[in-house]
C-alpha positions, 0 to 999 in steps of 0.5 A: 201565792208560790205555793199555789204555782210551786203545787201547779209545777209539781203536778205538772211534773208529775203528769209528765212522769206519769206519762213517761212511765205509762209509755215504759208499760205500752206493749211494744211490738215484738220482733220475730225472734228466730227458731232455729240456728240457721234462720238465725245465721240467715238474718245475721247474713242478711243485716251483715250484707244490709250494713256492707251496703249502706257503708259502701253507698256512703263511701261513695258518696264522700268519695264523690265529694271529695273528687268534687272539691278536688277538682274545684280547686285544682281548677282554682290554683290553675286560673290563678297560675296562668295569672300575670304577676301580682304586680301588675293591673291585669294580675291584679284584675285576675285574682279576682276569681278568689272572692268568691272562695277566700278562705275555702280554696288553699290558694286563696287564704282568708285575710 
């Protein structure tokens, strides 16, 4: 009874790899490859100031997340300096606003 499982696993195995290597034989499509030296230099330009523009959209966008964050917490540490002491109900009452970002905000650390 294995060797008719171990005979059924391998011809699995090797459809799998034949169907690897007739992918590897599937005409791909060709790039227009260019014919002279200044369309070359043009598409060169033209990639350059495609990944100059997806890297400054990225930078932005981090950007923009950081300030947002920043700002998120800043905003935090303010509440929570316009606290009464610690030691009092009302300091206690106003600290609250940290469970919401235990661990996420540097003035409210997790236990």
């Amino acid at each position: 009874m294995r060797t008719g499982a171990k005979d059924k696993e391998d011809d699995n195995r090797l459809g799998t790899l034949l169907g690897i290597i007739k992918e590897d034989e599937k005409p791909k499509p060709a790039t227009q490859q260019p014919r002279t030296m200044d369309d070359l230099i043009a598409k060169i330009e033209a990639n350059q100031q495609q990944r100059t523009q997806d890297e400054r959209t990225a930078f932005e966008q981090v950007a923009s997340k950081k300030s947002a964050s920043a700002s998120a917490e800043s905003s935090v540490q303010a509440q929570l300096h316009r606290c009464p002491g610690a030691n009092t109900l009302q300091g206690l009452e106003c600290r609250r606003i940290c469970a919401s970002v235990t661990g996420k905000d540097p003035a409210c650390p997790a236990m």
